[in-house]
C-alpha positions in Angstrom: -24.0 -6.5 11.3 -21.9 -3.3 11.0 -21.5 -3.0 6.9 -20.3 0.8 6.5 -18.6 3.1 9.0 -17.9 7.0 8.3 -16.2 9.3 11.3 -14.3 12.7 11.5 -10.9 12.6 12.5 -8.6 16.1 12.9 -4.9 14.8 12.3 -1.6 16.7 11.8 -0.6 15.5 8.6 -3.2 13.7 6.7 -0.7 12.2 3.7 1.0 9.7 6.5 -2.1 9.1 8.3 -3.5 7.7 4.5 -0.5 6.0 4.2 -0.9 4.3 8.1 -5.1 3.2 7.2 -3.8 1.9 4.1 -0.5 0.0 4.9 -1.3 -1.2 8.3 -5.0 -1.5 7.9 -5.7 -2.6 4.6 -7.8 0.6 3.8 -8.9 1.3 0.3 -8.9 5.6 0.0 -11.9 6.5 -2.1 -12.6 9.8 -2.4 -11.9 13.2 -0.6 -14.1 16.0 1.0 -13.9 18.3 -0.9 -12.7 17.0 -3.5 -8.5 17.5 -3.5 -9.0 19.0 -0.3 -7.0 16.6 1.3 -10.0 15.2 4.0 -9.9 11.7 3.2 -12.9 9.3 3.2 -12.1 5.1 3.7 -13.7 2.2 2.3 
């Protein structure tokens, strides 16, 4: 069973794509790489 899942995705504006993960998906965002660097990492 699949219990953690990490990729890389390259998107144009990576505020509204947190937003989408979160409202539409139910995504918790939990850190950043680096941190404040605006790369997001989901949980």
């Amino acid at each position: 069973m699949l219990t953690k899942f990490w990729t890389n995705m390259m998107v144009d504006d990576i505020h509204e794509t947190i937003k989408f993960y979160q409202r539409t998906l139910g995504f918790e965002h939990v850190m950043s790489v680096p941190k404040d660097s605006g790369e997001a990492l989901f949980q």
